[in-house]
VEXVEX-168060 format. One record per residue (C-alpha): chain; x, y, z; residue in one letter; residue number from 1. Coordinates in nm, 2 decimals, padded with zeros to 4 digits. Layout:
% residues N
 unit      X      Y      Z code pos
    A      X      Y      Z    a NUM
...
This chain:
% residues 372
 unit      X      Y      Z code pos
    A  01.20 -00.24 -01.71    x   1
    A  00.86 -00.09 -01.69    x   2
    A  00.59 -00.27 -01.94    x   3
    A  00.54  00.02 -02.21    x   4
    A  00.22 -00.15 -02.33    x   5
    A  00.03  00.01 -02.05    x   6
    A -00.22  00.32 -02.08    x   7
    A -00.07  00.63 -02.02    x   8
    A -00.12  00.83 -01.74    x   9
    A -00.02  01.14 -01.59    x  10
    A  00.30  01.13 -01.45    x  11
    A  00.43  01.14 -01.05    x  12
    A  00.61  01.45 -00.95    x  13
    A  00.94  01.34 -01.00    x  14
    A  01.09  01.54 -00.72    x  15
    A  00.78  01.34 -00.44    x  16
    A  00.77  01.46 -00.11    x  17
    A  00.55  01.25  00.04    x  18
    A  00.46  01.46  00.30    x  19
    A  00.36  01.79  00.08    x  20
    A  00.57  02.03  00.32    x  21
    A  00.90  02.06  00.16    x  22
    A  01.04  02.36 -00.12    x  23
    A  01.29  02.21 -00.32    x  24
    A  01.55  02.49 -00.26    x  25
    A  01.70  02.38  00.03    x  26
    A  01.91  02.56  00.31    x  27
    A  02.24  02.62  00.44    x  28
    A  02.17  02.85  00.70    x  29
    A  02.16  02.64  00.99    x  30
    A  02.40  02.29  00.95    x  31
    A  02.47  02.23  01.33    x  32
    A  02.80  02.08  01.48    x  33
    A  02.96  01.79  01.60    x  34
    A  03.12  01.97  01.91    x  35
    A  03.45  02.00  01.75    x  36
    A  03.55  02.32  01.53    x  37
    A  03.80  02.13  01.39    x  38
    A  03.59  01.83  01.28    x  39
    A  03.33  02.08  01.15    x  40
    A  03.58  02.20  00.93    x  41
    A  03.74  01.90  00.82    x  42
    A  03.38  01.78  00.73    x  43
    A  03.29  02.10  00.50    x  44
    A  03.61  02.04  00.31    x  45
    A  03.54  01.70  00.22    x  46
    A  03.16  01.80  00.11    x  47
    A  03.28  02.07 -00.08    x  48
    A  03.43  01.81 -00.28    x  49
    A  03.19  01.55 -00.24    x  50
    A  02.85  01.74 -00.32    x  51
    A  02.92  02.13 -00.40    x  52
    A  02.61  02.31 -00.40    x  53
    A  02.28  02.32 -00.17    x  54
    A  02.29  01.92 -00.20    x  55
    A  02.62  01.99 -00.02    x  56
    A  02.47  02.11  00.31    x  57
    A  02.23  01.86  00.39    x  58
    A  02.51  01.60  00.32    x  59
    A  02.73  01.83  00.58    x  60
    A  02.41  01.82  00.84    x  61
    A  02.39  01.43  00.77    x  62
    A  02.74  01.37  00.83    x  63
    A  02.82  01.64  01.15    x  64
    A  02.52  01.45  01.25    x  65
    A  02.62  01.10  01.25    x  66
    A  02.97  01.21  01.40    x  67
    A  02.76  01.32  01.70    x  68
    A  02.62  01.05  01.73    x  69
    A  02.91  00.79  01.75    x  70
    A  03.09  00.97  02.01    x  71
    A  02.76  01.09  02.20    x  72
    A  02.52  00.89  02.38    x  73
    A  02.37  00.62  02.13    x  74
    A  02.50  00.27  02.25    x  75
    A  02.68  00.04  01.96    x  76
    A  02.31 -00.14  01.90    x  77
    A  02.16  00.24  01.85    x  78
    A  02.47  00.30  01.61    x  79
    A  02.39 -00.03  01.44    x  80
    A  02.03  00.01  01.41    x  81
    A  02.05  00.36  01.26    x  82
    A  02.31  00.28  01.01    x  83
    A  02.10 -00.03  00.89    x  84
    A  01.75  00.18  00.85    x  85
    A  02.01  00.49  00.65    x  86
    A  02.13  00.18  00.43    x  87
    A  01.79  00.00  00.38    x  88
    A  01.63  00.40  00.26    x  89
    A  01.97  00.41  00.00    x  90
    A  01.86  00.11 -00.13    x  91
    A  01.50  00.18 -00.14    x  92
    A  01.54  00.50 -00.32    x  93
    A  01.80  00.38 -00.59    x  94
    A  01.57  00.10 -00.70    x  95
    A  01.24  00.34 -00.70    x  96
    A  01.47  00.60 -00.87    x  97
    A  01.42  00.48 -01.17    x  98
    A  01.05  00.47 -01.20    x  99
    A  00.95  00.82 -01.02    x 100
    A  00.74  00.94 -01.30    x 101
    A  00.52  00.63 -01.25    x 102
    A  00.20  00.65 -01.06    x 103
    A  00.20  00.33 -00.82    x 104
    A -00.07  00.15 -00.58    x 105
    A  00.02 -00.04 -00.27    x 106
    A -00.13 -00.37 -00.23    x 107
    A -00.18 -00.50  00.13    x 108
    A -00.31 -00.78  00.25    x 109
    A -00.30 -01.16  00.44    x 110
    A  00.02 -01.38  00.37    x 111
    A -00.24 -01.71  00.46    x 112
    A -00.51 -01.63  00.14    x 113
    A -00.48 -01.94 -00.08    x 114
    A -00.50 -01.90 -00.47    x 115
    A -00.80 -02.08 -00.49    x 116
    A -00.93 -01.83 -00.25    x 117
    A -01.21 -01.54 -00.40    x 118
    A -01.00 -01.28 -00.25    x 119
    A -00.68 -01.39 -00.41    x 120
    A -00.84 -01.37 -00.74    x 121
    A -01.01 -01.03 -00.66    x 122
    A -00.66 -00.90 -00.56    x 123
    A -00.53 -01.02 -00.91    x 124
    A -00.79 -00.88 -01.16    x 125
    A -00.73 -00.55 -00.95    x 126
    A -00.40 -00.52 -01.01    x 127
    A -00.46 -00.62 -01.37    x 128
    A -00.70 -00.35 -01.42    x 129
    A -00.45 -00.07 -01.25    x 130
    A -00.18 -00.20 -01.47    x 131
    A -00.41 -00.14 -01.77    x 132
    A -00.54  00.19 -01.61    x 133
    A -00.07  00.27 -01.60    x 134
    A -00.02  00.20 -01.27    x 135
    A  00.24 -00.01 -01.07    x 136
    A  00.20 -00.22 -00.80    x 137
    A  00.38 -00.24 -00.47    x 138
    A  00.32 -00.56 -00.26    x 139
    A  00.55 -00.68  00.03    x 140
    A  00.67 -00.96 -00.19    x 141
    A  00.51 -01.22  00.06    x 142
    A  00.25 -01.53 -00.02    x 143
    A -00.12 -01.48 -00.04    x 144
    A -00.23 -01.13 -00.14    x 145
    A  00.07 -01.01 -00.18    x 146
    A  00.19 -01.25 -00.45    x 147
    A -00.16 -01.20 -00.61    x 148
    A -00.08 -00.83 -00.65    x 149
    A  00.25 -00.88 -00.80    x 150
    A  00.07 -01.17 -01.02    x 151
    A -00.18 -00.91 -01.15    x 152
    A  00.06 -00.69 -01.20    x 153
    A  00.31 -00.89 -01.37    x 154
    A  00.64 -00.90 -01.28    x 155
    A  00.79 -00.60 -01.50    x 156
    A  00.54 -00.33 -01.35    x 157
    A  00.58 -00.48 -00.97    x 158
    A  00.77 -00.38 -00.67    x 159
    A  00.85 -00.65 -00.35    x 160
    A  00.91 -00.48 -00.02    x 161
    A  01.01 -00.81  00.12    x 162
    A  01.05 -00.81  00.56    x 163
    A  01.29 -01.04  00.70    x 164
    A  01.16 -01.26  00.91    x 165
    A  01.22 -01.61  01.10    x 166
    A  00.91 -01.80  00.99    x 167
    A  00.83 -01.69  00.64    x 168
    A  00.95 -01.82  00.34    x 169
    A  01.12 -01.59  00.09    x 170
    A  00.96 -01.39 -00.16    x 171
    A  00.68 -01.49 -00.43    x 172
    A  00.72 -01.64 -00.69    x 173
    A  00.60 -01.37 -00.95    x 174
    A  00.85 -01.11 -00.79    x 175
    A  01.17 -01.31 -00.67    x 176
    A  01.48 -01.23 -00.80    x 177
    A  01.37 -00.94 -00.93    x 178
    A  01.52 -00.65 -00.92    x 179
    A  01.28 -00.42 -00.81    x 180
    A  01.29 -00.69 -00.51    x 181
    A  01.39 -00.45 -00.21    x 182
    A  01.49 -00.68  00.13    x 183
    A  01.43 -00.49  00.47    x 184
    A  01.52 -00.58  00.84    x 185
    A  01.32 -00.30  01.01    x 186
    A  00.93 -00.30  00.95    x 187
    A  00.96  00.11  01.00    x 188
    A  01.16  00.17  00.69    x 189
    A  00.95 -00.08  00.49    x 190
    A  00.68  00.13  00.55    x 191
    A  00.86  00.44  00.50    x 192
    A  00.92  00.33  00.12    x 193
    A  00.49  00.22  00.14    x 194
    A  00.39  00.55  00.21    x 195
    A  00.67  00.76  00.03    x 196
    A  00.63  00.54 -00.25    x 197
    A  00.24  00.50 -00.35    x 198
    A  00.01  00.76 -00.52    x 199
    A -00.28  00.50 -00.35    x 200
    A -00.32  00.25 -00.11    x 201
    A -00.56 -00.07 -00.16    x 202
    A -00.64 -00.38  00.11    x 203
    A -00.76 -00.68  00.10    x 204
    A -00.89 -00.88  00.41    x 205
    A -00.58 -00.94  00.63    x 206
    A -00.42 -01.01  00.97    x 207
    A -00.23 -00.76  01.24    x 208
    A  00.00 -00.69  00.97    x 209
    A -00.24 -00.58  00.69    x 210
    A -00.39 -00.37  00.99    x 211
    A -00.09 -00.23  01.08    x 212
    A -00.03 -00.08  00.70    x 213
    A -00.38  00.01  00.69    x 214
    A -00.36  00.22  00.98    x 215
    A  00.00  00.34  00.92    x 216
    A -00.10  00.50  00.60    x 217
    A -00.47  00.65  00.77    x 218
    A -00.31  00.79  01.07    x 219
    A -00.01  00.94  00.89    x 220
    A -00.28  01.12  00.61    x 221
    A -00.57  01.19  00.91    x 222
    A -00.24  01.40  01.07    x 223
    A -00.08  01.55  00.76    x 224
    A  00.22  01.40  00.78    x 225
    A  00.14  01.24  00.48    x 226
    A  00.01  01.33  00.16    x 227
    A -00.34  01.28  00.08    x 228
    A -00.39  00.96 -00.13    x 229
    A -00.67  00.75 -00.22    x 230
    A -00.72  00.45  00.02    x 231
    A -00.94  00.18 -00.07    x 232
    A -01.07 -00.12  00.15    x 233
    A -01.18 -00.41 -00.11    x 234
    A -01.34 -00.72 -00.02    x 235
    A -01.42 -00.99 -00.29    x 236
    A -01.76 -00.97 -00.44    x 237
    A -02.04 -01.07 -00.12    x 238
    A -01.78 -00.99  00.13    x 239
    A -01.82 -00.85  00.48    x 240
    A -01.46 -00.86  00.61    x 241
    A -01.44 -00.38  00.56    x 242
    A -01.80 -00.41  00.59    x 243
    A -01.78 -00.52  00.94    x 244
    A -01.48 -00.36  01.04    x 245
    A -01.63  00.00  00.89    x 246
    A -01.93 -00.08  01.11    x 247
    A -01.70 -00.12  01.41    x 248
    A -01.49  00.23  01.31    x 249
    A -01.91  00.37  01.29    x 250
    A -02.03  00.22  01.61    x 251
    A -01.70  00.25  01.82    x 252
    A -01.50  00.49  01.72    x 253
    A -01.71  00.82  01.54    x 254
    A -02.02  00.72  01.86    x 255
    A -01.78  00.78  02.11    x 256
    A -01.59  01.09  01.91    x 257
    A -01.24  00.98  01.88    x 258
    A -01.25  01.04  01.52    x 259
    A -01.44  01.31  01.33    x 260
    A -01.68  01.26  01.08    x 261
    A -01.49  01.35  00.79    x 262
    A -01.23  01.13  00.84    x 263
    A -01.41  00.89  00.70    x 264
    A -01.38  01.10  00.31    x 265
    A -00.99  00.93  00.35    x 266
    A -01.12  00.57  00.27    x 267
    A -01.38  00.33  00.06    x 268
    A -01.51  00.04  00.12    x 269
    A -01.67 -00.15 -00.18    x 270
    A -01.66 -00.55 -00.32    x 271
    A -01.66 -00.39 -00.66    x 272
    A -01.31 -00.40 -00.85    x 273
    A -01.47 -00.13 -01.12    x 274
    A -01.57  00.11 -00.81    x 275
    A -01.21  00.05 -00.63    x 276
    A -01.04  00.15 -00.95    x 277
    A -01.21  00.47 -01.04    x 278
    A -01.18  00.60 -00.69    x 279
    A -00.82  00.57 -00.75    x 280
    A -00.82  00.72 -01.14    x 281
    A -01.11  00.98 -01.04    x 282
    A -00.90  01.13 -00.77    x 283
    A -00.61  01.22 -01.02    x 284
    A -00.87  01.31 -01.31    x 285
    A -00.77  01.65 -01.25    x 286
    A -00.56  01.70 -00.92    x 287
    A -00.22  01.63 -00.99    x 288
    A  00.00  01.66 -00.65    x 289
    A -00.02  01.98 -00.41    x 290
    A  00.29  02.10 -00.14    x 291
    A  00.32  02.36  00.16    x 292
    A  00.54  02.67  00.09    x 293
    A  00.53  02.81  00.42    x 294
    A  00.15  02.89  00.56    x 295
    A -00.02  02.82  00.14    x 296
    A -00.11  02.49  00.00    x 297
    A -00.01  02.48 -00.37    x 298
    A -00.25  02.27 -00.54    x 299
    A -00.11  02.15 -00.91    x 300
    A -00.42  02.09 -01.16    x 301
    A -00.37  01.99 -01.48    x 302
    A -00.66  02.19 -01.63    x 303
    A -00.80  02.51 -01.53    x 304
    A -01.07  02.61 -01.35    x 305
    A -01.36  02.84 -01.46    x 306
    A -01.39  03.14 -01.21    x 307
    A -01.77  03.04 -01.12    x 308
    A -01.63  02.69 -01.02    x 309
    A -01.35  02.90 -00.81    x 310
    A -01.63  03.14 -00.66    x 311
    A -01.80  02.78 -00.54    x 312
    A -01.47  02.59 -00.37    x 313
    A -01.43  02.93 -00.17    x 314
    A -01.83  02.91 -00.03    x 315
    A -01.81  02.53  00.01    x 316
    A -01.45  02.50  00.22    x 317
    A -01.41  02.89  00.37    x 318
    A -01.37  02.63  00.74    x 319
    A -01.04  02.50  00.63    x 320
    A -00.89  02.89  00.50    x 321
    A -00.66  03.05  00.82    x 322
    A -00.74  03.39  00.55    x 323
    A -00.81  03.46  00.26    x 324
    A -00.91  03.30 -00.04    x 325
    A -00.86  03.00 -00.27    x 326
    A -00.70  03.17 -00.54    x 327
    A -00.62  03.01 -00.92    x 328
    A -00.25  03.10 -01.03    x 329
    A  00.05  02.97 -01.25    x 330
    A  00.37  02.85 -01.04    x 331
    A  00.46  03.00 -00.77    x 332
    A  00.86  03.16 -00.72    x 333
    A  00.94  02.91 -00.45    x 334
    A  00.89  02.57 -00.74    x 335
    A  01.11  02.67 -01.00    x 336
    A  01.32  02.38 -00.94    x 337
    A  01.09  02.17 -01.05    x 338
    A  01.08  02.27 -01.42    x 339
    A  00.85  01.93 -01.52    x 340
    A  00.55  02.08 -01.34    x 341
    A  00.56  02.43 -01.46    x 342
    A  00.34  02.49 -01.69    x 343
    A  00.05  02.31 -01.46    x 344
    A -00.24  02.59 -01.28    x 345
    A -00.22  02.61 -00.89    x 346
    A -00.50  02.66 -00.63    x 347
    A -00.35  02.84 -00.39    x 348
    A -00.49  02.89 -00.01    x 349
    A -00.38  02.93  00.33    x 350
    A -00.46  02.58  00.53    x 351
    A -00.52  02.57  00.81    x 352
    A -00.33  02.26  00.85    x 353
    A -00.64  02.03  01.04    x 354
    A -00.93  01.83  00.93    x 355
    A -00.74  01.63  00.60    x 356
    A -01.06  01.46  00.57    x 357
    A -01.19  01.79  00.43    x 358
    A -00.89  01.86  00.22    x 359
    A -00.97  01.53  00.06    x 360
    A -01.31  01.68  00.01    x 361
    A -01.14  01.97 -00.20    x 362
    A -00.95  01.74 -00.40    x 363
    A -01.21  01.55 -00.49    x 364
    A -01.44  01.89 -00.53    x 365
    A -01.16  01.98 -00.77    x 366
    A -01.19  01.69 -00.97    x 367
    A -01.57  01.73 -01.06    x 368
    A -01.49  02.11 -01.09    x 369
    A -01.59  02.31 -01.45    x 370
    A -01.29  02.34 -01.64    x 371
    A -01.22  02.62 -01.88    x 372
C-alpha cells in the first residue's frame, strides 16, 4: 500500500493517456472484420455479454483482430510473441491500477554502481526527497541504481519493472517479492509501462541500457508521441558523466543540425539533487496534464490565469498556433467523462503538432504565469 505519510500533491489524471491524443468517448463506428460474417457475428454476441457499452467495441476490434491474425499470416512465434507482450501490458496495468492518482518518477540508471559508490547515494537521497515531495518511484528492479531508487523510495511507494534476462540476478533486495514487482520478457513493453507510467523521468550515469531509456523517453516526447514530462540527467555532486555527454549532443548533434535548438528545453542536466527535484515539482506548480481533441490542445491548469498573462503566452508562442488564439476556458464538451478534472481551467489552442521543445516552453511559461 502506498505510504500515506508523504506530502500531498496533486493528483495524476486517473484516466492517463500518455500520449495526450485520445477523448475518452470512444467509438464504434468502424470495428473491422475477421473475413467471416459469421465469426463477426458470433464475436459481437459474446461482447455484448462480455462488455456492453463503448468498452464493448474496442474489446470486439481486439478480439476480430486477434482472430485475424491466427488464421492470417503471423507464424506460431509472431502469435506467441504478441500474446506474451498483450499478457505482460494486463499485468502491468492491473498492478499500476491501483495507484493512478499518484504522481511517479522513473529512475534509470547502471546495474554495476556499487553502494559505496557517490552516485548510488545521490540516487537514494533523490528518491527520498521525491517521496517526501509525494511522488513514487519506478526503477527496473535491478542492482546498482536501480535498487538505490527503490531504497530511497522505500519499498511501499516503489515499483520494479524487472527484465528477464540470462545473466542477471533477480530483483533487489528493497523491491523483491513485492507486489508492485512487475516481471517482463520483452524490453518494448517494459518500456511501454516506463513511459505510460511516469509523470518524470530521472538518470543517473549508466550503460547502453540506461541510454536506451533515456533516449526512448526523449525521442518519443521530441515526436509527440508522448506526453511532455520533465526529464532530468543527474550526476553526483563534481560529476561530468551528462556534462560530457550534453557537450557531445552540443558539439555533434545541434552543430551539424540534426536536432533543433529547442529540443534541448526537454531535458536538465545538474549534480544538484535540490535543482533535479524542483524541475520536476516546478513543472506541475500549475500545469496539470493537457490532451488533443481533434486539431486543439486542452491544457488543464489548476489556477487561473490573469488575461494580461493570457495577452503575453499568445505574443511569446503565436509560431506554434496552426490559427487562432490561446484562449482560457472551463472543460470542454468532448471531457465530460472525466468528471475528477472538471472543475480545472483550460488553455486551449490549435497546435501545430511540431517543435515539443517549445510546447515545453509553454508549460513551463504557464507555470511562472500571473494567476488570478
Amino acid at each position: 500500500m502506498k505510504d500515506k505519510s508523504v506530502k500531498p500533491h496533486p493528483e495524476a489524471p486517473k484516466e492517463k493517456d500518455f500520449t495526450g491524443g485520445m477523448s475518452l468517448s470512444a467509438s464504434c463506428k468502424y470495428i473491422g472484420t475477421t473475413g467471416d460474417k459469421d465469426q463477426d457475428k458470433e464475436i459481437l454476441a459474446l461482447v455484448d455479454k462480455l462488455a456492453p457499452g463503448d468498452r464493448g467495441c474496442m474489446l470486439a476490434e481486439m478480439m476480430m483482430t486477434a482472430v485475424k491474425l491466427s488464421k492470417g499470416a503471423a507464424t506460431d512465434g509472431d502469435f506467441k510473441m504478441l500474446n506474451r507482450a498483450l499478457k505482460e501490458m494486463r499485468h502491468a496495468n492491473e498492478v499500476f491500477a491501483n495507484f493512478r492518482g499518484e504522481r511517479k518518477v522513473a529512475v534509470f540508471g547502471s546495474a554495476r554502481t556499487k553502494p559505496s559508490e557517490d552516485e548510488y547515494k545521490t540516487a537514494v537521497h533523490f528518491s527520498k526527497r521525491m517521496k517526501d515531495e509525494g511522488f513514487m518511484t519506478i526503477t527496473g528492479a535491478g542492482p546498482g541504481i536501480m535498487a538505490a531508487g527503490n531504497e530511497g523510495a522505500g519499498r511501499e511507494n516503489s515499483f520494479g519493472l524487472n527484465i528477464s534476462l540470462p545473466f542477471e540476478t533477480s530483483a533487489n533486495e528493497f523491491i523483491l517479492n513485492d507486489e508492485k514487482l512487475i516481471d517482463f520478457n520483452f524490453f518494448f513493453t517494459r518500456k511501454l509501462s516506463f513511459v505510460k507510467e511516469a509523470d518524470a523521468a530521472v538518470a543517473f550515469p549508466g550503460g547502453v541500457g540506461t541510454m536506451d531509456e533515456l533516449f526512448e523517453a526523449l525521442t518519443l516526447i521530441q515526436t509527440g508521441k508522448a506526453t511532455v514530462y520533465p526529464i532530468v540527467l543527474v550526476d553526483a555532486k563534481g560529476g561530468t558523466y551528462w556534462k560530457f555527454w550534453l557537450q557531445f549532443v552540443e558539439e555533434h548533434l545541434m552543430r551539424l543540425n540534426l536536432i533543433s535548438r529547442t529540443d534541448f528545453a526537454l531535458f536538465k542536466v545538474t549534480d544538484d539533487i535540490e535543482v533535479a527535484v524542483e524541475e520536476i515539482l516546478q513543472f506541475y506548480k500549475n500545469f496539470h496534464s493537457y490532451r488533443y481533441i481533434g486539431d486543439k490542445l486542452v491544457l488543464r491548469i489548476q489556477q487561473k490565469l490573469s488575461d494580461s498573462a493570457i495577452e503575453i503566452l499568445n505574443k511569446e508562442f503565436k509560431d506554434i498556433i496552426k490559427d487562432g488564439v490561446i484562449e482560457q476556458c472551463g472543460a470542454l464538451d468532448a471531457e465530460n467523462l472525466e468528471e475528477d478534472l472538471a472543475d480545472m481551467t483550460r488553455i486551449v489552442l490549435r497546435h501545430k503538432r511540431r517543435d515539443f521543445g517549445r510546447l515545453r516552453m509553454l508549460i513551463d511559461s504557464v507555470n511562472k504565469a500571473e494567476t488570478e
